[in-house]
C-alpha positions in Angstrom: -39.0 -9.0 -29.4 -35.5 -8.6 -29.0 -35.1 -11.9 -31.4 -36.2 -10.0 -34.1 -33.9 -6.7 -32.9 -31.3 -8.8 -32.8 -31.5 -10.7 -35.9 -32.5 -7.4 -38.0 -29.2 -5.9 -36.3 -26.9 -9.1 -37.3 -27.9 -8.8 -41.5 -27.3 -5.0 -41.2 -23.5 -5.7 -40.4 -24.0 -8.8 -42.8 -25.1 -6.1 -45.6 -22.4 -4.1 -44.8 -19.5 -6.8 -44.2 -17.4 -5.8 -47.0 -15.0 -2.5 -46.1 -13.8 -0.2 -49.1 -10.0 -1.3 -49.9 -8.1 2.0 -49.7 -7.8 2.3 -46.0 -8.1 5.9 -45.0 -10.0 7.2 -47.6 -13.6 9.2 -46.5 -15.5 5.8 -47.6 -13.5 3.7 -45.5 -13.9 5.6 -42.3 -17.3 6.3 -42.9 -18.0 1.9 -43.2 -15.5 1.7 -39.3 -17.7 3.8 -38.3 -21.0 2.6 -39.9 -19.7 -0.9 -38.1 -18.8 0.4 -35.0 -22.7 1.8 -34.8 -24.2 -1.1 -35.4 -22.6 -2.8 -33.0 -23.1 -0.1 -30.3 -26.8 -0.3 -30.8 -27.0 -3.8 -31.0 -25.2 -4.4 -27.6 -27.3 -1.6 -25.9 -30.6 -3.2 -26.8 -29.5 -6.7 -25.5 -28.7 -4.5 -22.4 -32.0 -3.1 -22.1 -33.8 -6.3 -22.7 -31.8 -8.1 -19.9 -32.6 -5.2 -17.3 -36.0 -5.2 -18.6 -35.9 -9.0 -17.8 -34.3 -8.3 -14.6 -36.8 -5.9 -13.2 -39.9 -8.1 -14.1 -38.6 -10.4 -11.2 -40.6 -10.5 -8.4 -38.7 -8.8 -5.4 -37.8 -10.8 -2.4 -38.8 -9.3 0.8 -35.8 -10.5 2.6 -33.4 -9.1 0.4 -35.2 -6.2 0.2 -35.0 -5.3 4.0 -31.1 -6.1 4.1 -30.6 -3.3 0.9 -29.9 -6.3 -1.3 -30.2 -5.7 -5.1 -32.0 -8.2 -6.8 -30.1 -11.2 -8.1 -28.7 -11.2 -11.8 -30.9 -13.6 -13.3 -29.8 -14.4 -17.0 -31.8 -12.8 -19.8 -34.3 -14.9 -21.8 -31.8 -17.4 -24.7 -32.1 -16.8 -28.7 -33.3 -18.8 -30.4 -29.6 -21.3 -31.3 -29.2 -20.9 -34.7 -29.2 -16.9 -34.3 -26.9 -17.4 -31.2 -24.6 -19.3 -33.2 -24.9 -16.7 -36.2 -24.1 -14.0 -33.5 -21.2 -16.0 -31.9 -19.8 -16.2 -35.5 -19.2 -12.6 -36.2 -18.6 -11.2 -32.7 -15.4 -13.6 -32.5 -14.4 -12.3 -36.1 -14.4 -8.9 -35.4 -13.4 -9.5 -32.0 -10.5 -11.7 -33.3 -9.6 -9.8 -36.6 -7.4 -6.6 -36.0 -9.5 -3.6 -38.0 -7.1 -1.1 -39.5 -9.0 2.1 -38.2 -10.8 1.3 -35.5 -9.8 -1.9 -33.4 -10.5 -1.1 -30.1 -13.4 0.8 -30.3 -15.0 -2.6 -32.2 -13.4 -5.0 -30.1 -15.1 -3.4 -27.2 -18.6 -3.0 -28.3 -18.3 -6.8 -30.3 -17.0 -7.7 -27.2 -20.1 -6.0 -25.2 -21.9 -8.2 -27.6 -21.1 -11.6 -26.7 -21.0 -10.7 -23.2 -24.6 -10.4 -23.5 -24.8 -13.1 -25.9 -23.0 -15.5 -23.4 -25.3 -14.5 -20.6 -28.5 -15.9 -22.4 -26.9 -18.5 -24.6 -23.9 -19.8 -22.3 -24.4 -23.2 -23.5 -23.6 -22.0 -27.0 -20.6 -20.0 -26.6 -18.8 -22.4 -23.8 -19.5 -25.2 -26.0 -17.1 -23.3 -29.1 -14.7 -22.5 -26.2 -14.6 -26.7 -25.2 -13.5 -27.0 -29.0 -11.1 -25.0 -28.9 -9.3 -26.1 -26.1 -10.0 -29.8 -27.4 -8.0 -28.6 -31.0 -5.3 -26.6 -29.0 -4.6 -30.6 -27.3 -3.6 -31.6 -30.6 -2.3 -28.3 -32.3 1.2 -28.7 -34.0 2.2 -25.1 -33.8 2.4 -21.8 -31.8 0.3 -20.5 -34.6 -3.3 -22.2 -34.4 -6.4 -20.5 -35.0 -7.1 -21.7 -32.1 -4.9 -20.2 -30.0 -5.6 -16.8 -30.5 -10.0 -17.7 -29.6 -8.6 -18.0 -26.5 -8.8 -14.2 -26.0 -12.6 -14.7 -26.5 -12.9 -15.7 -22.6 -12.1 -12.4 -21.5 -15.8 -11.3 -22.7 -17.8 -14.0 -21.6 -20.3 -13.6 -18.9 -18.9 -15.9 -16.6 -20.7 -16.6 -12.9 -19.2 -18.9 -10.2 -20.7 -21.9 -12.0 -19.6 -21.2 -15.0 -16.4 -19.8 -14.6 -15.9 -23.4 -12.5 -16.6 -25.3 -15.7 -13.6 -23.2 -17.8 -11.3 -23.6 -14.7 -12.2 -27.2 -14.7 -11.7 -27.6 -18.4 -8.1 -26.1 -18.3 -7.0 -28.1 -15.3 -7.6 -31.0 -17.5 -5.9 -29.6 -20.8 -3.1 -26.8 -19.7 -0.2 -29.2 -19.6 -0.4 -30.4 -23.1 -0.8 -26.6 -24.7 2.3 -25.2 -26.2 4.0 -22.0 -24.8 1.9 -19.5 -26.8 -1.3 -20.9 -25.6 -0.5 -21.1 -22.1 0.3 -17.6 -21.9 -3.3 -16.3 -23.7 -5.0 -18.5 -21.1 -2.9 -16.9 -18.2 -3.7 -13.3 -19.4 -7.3 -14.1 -20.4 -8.2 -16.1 -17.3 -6.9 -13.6 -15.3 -9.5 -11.0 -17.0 -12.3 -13.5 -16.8 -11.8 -14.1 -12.9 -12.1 -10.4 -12.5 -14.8 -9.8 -14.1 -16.6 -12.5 -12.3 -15.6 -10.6 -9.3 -17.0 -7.1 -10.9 -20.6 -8.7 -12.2 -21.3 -11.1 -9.2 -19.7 -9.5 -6.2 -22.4 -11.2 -4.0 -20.8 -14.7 -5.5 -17.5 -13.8 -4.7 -17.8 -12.9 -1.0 -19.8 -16.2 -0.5 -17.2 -18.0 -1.9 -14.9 -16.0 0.7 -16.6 -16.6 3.5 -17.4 -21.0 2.8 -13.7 -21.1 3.5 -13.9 -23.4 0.5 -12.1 -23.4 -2.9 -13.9 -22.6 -5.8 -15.5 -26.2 -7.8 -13.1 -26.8 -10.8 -9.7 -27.5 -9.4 -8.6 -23.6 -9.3 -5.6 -25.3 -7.1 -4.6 -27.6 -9.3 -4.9 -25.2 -12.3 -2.0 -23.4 -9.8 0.2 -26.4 -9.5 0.4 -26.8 -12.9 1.0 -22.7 -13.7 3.5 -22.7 -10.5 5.3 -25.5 -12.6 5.6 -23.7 -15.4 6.9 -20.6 -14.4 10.7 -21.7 -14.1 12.0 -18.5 -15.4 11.6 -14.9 -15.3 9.9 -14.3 -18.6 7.3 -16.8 -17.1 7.2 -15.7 -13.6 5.9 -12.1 -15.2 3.4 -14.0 -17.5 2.1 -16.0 -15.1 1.9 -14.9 -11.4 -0.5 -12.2 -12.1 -3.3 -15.5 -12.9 -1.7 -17.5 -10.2 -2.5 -14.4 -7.4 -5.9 -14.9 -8.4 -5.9 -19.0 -8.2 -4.9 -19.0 -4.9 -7.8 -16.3 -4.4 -10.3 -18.9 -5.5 -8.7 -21.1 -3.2 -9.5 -19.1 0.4 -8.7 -22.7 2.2 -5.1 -22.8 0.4 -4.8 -19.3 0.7 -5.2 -19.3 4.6 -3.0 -22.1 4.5 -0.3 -20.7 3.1 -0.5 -17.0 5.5 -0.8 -19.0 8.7 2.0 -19.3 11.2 1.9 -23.1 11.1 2.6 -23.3 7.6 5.9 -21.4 8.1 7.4 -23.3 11.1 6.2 -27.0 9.3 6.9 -28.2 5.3 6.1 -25.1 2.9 3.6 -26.0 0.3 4.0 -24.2 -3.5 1.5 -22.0 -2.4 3.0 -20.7 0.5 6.3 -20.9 -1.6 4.4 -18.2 -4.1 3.4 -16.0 -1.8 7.2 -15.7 -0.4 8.7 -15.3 -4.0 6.2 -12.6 -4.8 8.0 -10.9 -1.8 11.4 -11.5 -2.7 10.5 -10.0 -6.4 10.1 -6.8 -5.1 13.5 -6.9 -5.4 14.0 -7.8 -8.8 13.2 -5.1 -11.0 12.5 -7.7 -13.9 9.9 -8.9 -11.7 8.5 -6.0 -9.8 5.5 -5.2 -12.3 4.2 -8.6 -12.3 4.5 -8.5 -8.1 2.9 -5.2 -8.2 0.5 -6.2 -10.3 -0.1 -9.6 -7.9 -0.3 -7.3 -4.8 -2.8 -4.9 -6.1 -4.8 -7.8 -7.3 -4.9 -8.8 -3.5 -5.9 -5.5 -1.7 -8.1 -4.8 -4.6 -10.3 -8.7 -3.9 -10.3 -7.8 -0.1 -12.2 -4.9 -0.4 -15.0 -6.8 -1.1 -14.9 -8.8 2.3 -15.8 -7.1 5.9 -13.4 -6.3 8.5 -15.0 -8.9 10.6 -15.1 -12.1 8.1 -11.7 -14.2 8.6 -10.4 -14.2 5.4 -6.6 -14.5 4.1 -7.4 -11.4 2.1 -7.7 -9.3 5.1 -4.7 -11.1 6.6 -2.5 -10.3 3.6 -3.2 -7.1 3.1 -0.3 -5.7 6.7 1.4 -8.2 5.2 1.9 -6.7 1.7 1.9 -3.2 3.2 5.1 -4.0 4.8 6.5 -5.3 1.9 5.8 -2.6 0.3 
């Protein structure tokens, strides 16, 4: 059913692509907000269809006793050619700056995909691959490309998932140009958080294996921690780098424990002291803040009693604060 919802929904905004051309005027505002409806209805009905999904699970008893909620299974896939029709004009409204309205429709397009990406991953990640395969070969700061970077930051990503775009950037970062580098740092960073927000459950597993995340998260931080050779850089990039090393809880207890001060310092560790020091430095004191709260913020998801660097960090930043 919520095929034909959805594709009724899609040649609506189709029918009613074309905005008048005197911004401003009554009929102008009136076609924003005609859009901006559409869009709102279209991304609460995929919501509704995924809870309805959701709920028609079968409820596990042992989950049940603990106060678990039920796992987030992903809704049922469209059919690929609508997915693909969906993907197609949720990244051009997403990715094309309205003159009345921008946020408002980047929010709800944006609601849109993240839905969309939940039951048609394979379909959206696979337009994200391309991208970063034309960005290896893109001959200036100004590539399409580039800027459908900033799609990440609304795609349903779970641990799996968001393994396979870590993985995929760890392979590619060093050959993007500047521009690039810093949409992937400021998206990435959203996309890691809002792993965090949808799958809590995955994120404290991941806490308590002791384990990096699969994908390379760490060497996605070598290369960022390479990059950043300057100010302007340390403030673009440290905020993502806090939450690589997050990924990382095996490098991240590394770096906080007493051995790895009295023996060789690893870049990691390195961070962690430089984030300190910038407290100092008022060019970089919103990009440590920023860093710090990202850290007490992830270790509230962990208990008291799991051994996790998070925990450990947290006196540690209090001091320094």
């Amino acid at each position: 059913r919520i095929q034909h919802v959805v594709n009724g929904l899609i040649s609506l905004l189709e029918q009613n692509k074309l905005a008048p051309s005197d911004v401003g005027s009554t009929d102008s505002i009136r076609h924003a907000h005609s859009q901006l409806h559409i869009w709102r209805v279209l991304g609460k009905c995929m919501a509704y269809a995924w809870q309805q999904h959701i709920d028609s699970q079968p409820i596990d008893p042992e989950l049940e006793a603990m106060g678990m909620p039920k796992p987030v299974v992903d809704p049922p896939p469209l059919d690929n050619e609508l997915a693909e029709h969906v993907l197609l004009l949720t990244a051009g409204t997403i990715l094309t700056p309205h003159p009345l309205l921008n946020d408002e429709l980047t929010a709800e397009a944006g609601n849109v995909l993240f839905h969309l990406s939940a039951s048609n991953f394979d379909v959206v990640f696979a337009q994200i691959k391309l991208k970063i395969k034309n960005l290896l070969v893109q001959q200036s700061e100004e590539d399409p490309a580039t800027s459908e970077l900033l799609l990440i930051q609304h795609i349903n990503f779970n641990a799996e998932r968001l393994a396979d775009l870590v993985q995929e950037l760890s392979r590619s970062l060093s050959s993007f140009k500047k521009n690039s580098t810093q949409i992937v740092a400021t998206s990435l960073r959203v996309a890691i958080w809002n792993w965090i927000n949808q799958y809590p459950l995955e994120f404290v597993l991941l806490c308590q294996s002791g384990h990096r995340m699969r994908g390379n998260p760490d060497v996605l931080f070598d290369i960022f921690y390479a990059l950043a050779d300057n100010t302007k850089r340390k403030v673009a990039y440290w905020p993502l780098m806090t939450m690589l090393l997050v990924l990382c809880p095996d490098h991240f207890l590394k770096a906080v424990s007493p051995q790895e001060k009295a023996g060789k310092p690893t870049n990691k560790h390195q961070f962690l002291k430089a984030l300190e020091k910038g407290l100092q430095n008022p060019k970089l004191t919103d990009a440590c803040a920023i860093s710090y709260v990202d850290i007490c913020k992830a270790s509230t998801y962990v208990r008291k009693t799991d051994f996790s660097p998070l925990r450990y960090q947290v006196p540690a930043i209090e001091r320094a604060l």
